[in-house]
C-alpha positions as CSV (number, residue, x, y, z in Angstrom):
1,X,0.0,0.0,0.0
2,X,1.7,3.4,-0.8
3,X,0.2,5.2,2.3
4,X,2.4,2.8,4.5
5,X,5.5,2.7,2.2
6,X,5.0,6.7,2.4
7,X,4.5,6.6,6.1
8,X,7.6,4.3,6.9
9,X,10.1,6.3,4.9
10,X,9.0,9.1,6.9
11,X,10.1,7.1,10.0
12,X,13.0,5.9,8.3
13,X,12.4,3.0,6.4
14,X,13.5,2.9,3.1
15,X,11.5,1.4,0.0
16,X,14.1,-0.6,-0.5
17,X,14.4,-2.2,3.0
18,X,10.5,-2.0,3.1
19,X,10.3,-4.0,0.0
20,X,13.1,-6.0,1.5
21,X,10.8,-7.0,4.2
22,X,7.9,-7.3,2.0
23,X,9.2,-10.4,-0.1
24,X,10.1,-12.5,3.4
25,X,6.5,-11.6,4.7
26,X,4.9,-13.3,1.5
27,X,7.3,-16.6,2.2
28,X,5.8,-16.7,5.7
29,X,2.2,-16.7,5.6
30,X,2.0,-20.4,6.5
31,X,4.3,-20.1,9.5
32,X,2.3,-17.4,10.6
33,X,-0.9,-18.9,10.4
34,X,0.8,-22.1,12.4
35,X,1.8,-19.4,15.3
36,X,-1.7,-18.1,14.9
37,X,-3.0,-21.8,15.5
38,X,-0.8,-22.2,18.7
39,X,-2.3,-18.6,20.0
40,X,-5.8,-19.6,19.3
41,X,-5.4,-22.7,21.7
42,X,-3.4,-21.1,24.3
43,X,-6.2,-18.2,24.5
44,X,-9.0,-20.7,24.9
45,X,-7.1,-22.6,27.8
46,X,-6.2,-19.2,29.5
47,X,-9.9,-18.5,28.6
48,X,-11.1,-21.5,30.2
49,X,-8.9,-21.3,33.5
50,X,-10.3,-18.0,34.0
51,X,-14.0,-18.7,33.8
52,X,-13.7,-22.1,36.0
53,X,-12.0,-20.2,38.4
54,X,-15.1,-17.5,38.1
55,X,-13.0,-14.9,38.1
56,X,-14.7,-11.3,39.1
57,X,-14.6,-7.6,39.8
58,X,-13.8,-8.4,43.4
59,X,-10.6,-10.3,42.2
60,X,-9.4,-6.5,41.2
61,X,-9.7,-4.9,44.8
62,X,-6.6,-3.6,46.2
63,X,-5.1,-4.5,49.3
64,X,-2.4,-3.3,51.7
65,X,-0.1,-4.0,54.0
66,X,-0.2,-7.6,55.3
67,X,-2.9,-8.2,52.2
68,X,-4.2,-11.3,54.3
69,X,-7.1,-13.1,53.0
70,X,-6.7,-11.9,49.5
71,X,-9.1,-13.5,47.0
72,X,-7.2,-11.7,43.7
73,X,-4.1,-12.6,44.4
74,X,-5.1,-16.5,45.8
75,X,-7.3,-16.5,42.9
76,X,-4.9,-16.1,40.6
77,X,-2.3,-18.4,42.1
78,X,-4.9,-21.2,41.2
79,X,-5.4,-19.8,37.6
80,X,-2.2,-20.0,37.3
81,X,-1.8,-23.0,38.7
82,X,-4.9,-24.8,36.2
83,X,-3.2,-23.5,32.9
84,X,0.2,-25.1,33.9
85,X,-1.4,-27.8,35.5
86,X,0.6,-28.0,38.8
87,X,-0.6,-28.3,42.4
88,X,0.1,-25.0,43.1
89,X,1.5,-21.6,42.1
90,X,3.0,-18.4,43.5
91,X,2.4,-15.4,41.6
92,X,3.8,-12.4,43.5
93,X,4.4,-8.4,42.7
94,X,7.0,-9.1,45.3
95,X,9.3,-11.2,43.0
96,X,10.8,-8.7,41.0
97,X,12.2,-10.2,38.3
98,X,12.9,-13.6,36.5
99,X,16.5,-14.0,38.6
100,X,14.2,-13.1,41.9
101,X,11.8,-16.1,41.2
102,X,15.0,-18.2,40.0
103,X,16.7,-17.5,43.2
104,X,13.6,-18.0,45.4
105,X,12.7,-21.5,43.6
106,X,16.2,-22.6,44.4
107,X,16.9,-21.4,47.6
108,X,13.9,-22.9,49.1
109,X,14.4,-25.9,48.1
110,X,18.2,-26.5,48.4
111,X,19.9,-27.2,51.6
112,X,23.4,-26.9,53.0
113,X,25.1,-30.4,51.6
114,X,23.1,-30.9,48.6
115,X,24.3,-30.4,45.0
116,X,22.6,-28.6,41.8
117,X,23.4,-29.7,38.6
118,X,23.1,-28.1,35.3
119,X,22.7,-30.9,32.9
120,X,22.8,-28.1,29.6
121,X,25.5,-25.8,29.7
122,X,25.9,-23.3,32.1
123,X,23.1,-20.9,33.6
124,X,22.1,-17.2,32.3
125,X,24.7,-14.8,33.4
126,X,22.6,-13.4,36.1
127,X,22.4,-17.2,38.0
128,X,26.6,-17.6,37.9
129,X,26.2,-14.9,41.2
130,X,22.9,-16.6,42.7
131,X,24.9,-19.6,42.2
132,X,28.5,-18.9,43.7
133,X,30.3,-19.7,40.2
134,X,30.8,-15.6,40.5
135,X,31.7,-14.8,44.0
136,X,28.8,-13.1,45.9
137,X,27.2,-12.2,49.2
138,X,24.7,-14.9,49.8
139,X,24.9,-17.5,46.6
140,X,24.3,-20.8,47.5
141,X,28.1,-21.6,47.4
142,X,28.2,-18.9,50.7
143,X,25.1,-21.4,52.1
144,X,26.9,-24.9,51.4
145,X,25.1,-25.7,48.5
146,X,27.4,-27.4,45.7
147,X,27.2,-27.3,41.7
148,X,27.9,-29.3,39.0
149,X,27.0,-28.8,35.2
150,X,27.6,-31.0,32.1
151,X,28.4,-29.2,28.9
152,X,26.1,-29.8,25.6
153,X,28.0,-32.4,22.7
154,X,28.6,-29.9,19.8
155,X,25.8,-31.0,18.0
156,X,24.0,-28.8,20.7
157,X,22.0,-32.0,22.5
158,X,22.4,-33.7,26.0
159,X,25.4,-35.7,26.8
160,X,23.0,-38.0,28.8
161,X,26.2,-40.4,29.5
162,X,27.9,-37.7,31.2
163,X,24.3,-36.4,33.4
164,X,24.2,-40.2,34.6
165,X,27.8,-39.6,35.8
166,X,27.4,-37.2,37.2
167,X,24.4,-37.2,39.4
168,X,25.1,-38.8,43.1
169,X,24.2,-38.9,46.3
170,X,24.2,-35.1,47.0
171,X,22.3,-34.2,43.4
172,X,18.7,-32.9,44.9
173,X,18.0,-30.1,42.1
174,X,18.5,-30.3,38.8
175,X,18.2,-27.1,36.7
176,X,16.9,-26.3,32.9
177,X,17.0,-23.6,31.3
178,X,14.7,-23.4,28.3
179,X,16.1,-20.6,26.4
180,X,19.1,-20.0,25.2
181,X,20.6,-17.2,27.2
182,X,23.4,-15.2,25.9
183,X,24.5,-18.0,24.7
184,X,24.0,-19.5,20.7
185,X,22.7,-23.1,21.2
186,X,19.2,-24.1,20.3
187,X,16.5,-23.6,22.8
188,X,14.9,-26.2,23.9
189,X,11.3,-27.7,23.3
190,X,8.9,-29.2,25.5
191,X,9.5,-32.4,24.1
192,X,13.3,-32.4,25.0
193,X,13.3,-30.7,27.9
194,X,10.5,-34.0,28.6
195,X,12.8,-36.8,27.9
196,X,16.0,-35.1,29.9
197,X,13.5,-34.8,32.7
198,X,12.8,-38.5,32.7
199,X,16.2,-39.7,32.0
200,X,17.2,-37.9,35.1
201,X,14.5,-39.0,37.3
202,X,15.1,-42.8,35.7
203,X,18.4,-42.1,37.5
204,X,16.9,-40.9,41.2
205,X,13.4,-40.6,41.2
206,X,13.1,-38.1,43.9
207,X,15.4,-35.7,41.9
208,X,13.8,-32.1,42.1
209,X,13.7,-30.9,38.4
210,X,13.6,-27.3,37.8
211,X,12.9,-25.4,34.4
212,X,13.2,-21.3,33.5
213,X,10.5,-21.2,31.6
214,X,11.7,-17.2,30.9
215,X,10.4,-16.5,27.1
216,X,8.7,-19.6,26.5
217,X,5.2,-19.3,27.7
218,X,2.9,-20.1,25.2
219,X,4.6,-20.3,22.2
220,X,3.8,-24.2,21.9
221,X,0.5,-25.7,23.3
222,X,1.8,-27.5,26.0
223,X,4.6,-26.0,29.1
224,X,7.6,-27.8,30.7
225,X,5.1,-29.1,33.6
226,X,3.1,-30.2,31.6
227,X,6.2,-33.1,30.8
228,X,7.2,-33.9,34.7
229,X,8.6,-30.7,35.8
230,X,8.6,-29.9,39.5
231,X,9.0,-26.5,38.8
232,X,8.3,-23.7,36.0
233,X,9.7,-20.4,36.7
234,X,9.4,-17.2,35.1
235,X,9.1,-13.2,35.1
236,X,5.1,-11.5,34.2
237,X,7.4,-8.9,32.5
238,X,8.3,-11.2,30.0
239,X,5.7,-13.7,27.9
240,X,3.0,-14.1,31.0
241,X,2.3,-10.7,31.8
242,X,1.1,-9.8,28.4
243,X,2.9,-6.5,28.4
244,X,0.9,-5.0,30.9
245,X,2.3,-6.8,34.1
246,X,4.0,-3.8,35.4
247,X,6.4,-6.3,38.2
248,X,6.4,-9.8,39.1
249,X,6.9,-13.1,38.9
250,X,5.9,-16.9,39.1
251,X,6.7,-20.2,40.3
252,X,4.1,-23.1,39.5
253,X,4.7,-26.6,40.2
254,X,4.6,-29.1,43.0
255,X,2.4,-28.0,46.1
256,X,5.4,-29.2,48.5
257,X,7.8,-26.8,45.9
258,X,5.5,-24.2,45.9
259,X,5.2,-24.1,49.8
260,X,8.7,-23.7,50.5
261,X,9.2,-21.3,48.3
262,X,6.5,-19.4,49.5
263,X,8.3,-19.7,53.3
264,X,11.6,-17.8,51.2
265,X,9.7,-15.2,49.4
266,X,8.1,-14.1,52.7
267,X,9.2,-15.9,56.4
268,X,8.9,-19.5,57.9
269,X,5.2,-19.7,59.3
270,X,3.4,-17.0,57.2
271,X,4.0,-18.0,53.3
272,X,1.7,-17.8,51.1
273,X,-0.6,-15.9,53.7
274,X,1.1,-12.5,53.0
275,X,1.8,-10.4,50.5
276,X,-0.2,-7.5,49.6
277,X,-1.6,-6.7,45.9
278,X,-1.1,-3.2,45.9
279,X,-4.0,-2.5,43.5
280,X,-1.9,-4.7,40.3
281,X,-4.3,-7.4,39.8
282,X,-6.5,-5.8,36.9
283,X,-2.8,-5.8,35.2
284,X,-2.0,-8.9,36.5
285,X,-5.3,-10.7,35.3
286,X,-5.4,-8.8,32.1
287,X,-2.1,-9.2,30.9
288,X,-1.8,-13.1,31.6
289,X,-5.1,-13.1,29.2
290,X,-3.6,-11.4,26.7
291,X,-0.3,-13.4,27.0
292,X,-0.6,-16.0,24.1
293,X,-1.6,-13.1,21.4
294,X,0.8,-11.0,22.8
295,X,3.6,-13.5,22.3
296,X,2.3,-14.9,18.7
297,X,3.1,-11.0,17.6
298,X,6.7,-11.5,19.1
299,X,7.3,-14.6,17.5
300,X,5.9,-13.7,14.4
301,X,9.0,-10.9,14.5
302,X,11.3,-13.3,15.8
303,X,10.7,-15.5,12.6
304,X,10.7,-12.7,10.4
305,X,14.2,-10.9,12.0
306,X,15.8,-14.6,11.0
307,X,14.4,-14.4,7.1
308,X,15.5,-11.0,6.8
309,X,19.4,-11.4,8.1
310,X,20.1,-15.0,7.6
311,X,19.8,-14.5,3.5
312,X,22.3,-11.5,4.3
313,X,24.8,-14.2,5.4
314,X,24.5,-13.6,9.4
315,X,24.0,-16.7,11.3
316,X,20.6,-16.7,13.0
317,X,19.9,-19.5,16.1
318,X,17.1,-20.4,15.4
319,X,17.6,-20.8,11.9
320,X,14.8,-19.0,9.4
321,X,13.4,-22.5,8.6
322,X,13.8,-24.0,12.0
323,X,10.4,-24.9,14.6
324,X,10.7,-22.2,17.4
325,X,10.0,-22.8,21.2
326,X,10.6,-19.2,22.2
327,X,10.7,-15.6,21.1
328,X,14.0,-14.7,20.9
329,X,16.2,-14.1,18.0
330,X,19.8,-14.7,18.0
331,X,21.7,-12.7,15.5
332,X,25.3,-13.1,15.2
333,X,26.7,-10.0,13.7
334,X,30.5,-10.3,14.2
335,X,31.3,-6.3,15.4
336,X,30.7,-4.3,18.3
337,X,29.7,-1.3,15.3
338,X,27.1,-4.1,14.0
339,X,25.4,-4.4,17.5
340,X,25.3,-1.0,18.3
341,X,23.7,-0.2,14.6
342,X,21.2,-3.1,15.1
343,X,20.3,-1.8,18.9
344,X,20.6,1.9,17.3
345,X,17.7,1.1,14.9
346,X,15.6,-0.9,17.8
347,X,15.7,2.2,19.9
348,X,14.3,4.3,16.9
349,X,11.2,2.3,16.7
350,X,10.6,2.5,20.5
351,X,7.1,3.7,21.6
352,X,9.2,5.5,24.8
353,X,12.5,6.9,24.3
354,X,13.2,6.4,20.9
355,X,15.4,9.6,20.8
356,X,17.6,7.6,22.7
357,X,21.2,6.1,21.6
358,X,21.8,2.8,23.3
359,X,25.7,2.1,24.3
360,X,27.4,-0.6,25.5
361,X,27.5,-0.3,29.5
362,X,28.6,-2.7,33.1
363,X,25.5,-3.9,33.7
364,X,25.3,-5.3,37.1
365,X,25.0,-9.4,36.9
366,X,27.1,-9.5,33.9
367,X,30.6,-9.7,33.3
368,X,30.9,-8.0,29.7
369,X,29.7,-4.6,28.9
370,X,26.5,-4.9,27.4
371,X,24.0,-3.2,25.0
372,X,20.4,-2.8,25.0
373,X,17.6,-1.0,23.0
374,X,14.3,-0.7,25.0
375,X,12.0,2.0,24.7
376,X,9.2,-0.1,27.0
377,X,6.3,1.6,29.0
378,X,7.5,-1.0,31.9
379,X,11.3,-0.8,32.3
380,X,13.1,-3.9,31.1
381,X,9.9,-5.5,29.9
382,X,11.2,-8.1,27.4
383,X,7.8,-9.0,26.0
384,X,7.9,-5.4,24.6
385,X,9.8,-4.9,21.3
386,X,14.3,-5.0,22.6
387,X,17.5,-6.0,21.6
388,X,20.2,-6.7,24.0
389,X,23.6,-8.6,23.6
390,X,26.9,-8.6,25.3
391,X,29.9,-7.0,23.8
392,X,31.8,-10.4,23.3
393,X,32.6,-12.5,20.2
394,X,30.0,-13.3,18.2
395,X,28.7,-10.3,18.6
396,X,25.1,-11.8,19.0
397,X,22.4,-9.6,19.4
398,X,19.2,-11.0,20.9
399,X,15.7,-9.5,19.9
400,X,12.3,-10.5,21.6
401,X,9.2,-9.3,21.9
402,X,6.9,-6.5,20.1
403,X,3.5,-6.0,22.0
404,X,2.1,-6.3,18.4
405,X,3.3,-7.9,15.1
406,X,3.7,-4.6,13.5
407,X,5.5,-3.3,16.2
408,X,8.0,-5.3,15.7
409,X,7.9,-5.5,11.9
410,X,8.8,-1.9,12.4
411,X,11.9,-2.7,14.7
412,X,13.3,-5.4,12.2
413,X,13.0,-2.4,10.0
414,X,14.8,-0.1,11.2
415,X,17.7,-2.6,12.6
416,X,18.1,-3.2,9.2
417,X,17.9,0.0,8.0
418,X,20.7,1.8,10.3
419,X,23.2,-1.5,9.1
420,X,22.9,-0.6,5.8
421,X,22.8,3.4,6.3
422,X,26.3,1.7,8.4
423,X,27.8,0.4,5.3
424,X,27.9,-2.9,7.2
425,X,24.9,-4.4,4.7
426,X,23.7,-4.1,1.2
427,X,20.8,-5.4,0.1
């Protein structure tokens, strides 16, 4: 339509990177109807939860201070708690962020003596300090609790003979992280995350297996508990807060899980009993129904960032082709200049700050400088359109989110745009 070609150059699209864009878009109407499938489920089980649940304007009263006897927030716990179909669920404002819940889910249910092990790769960057790889006040390490990880084979899969190795007496917890991190391997599905759950449990049945679910909700019909997880752990300002989740975040699995780390968020002998609202529910509720179209738009710009820069000769994990099981895009573009360019161009098609000029900073948690582009209404809300990447070799940038397709239609764009304007790309 020439209204829109006209409207994007004036934003700083060119017809030639429009057009660009254009020809992938026509190659993936069949992979988006497939995401649109997946969304269409997820809605009606979100849907469902709600309305067995009988969710109601009193769920969205505010409370304060102590917040005992709170029906919103307990109410939610158990919608939460029926769409991952676990025992229970804790689903707090007060855990403020995905390495909150993460540290809460393991804390509660390590003690001094026992051993974690990472059976894929090391953890995110922001778990090496929770964990006590990274020196810290208060990691496990500081509390007696050992670690152990097994490395990926190249090919990217389990190295199940080394995981039977290496779990032993101590082994009580076993950690999986779903997506890839700042790192380039595949992300895992369901499916595999599934059989490494029962090969491990094969091993020691009473193994604790816990999965960060972080940017996988929704994006295939069925979750990691859904396939003998103990846990699922994640942030409501990523996937399951629908961009609208201003804080928060969730832990649904086992009721005896759940408990304890209930007993960790708060204190011994009050748990789950406390906790005050603070007037989010309405957000809360809201954005967890919105959640599966909300994250059908992101992947939908996820696949499309791949078909537009893997043709350009940049590596993309996933590949353009390749089944998805989250939202992010890994794009290796082998500079510092490329990331900044890429992260430059994000930024410009930010609803909030898009006069801003992302640089590469020490971002506590990480060991490299990093870079991010995020013009969010919530601040670091990864559902909403960002790009982010360490300044290391590959230089990968990682993009996710886009509260709407277009959205981030627009931010592929304009990444692209400012690499060519760069000289880094011709198209």
């Amino acid at each position: 339509m020439e209204q829109l070609t006209e409207l994007y150059t004036t934003m700083g699209v060119s017809p030639a990177v429009y057009q660009y864009g254009e020809e992938a878009i026509a190659r993936l109407r069949d992979r988006f109807e497939e995401i649109d499938r997946i969304a269409e489920y997820n809605q009606a089980k979100v849907l469902r939860a709600m309305q067995k649940h009988r969710v109601s304007a009193a769920c969205f009263a505010a409370t304060t201070g102590y917040g005992y006897d709170d029906v919103g927030r307990d109410n939610l716990e158990r919608v939460y708690a029926d769409v991952f179909h676990t025992e229970a669920a804790l689903v707090r404002p007060q855990i403020t962020c995905g390495t909150h819940a993460l540290a809460v889910a393991l804390s509660a249910n390590l003690l001094p003596g026992d051993e974690l092990l990472s059976p894929a790769d090391g953890p995110y960057d922001t778990l090496e300090e929770v964990i006590g790889i990274r020196e810290s006040p208060c990691s496990l390490k500081e509390y007696g609790v050992s670690y152990r990880q097994v490395d990926l084979l190249p090919d990217g899969s389990f190295d199940y003979e080394n995981i039977r190795k290496a779990i032993n007496e101590k082994t009580k917890l076993v950690t999986i992280q779903r997506s890839k991190g700042y790192a380039t391997r595949p992300t895992f599905s369901v499916k595999q995350i599934g059989e490494l759950i029962a090969f491990v449990k094969s091993i020691k049945p009473d193994l604790i297996c816990m999965v960060d679910n972080c940017y996988g909700e929704f994006v295939e019909t069925i979750e990691p508990s859904d396939v003998g997880a103990d846990m699922v752990v994640g942030s409501l300002i990523k996937n399951p807060g629908g961009g609208l989740a201003p804080i928060g975040g969730y832990i649904c699995g086992t009721k005896a899980c759940v408990s304890r780390c209930a007993f960790r968020l708060s204190a011994p002998g009050l748990g789950q009993e406390v906790g005050a609202n603070l007037g989010l529910m309405p957000q809360l509720y809201q954005g967890f129904f919105m959640a599966p179209t909300v994250v059908a738009g992101a992947e939908k710009g996820a696949v499309f960032a791949a078909n537009l820069y893997e043709p350009l000769g940049f590596r993309c994990i996933p590949g353009a082709s390749e089944t998805r099981h989250d939202i992010i895009q890994a794009v290796e573009l082998g500079s510092e200049a490329a990331m900044v360019a890429f992260c430059r161009g994000i930024q410009a098609a930010a609803p909030v700050d898009s006069f801003a000029t992302p640089l590469p900073w020490d971002m506590p948690g990480y060991d490299s400088k990093v870079i991010m582009a995020a013009g969010a209404f919530v601040q670091g809300s990864s559902i909403e359109l960002s790009a982010d990447g360490p300044i290391r070799p590959p230089y990968a940038v990682y993009f996710q989110g886009g509260l709407t397709w277009y959205h981030a239609k627009l931010g592929i764009l304009m990444s692209l745009q400012q690499l060519c304007d760069a000289g880094i790309v011709q198209l």
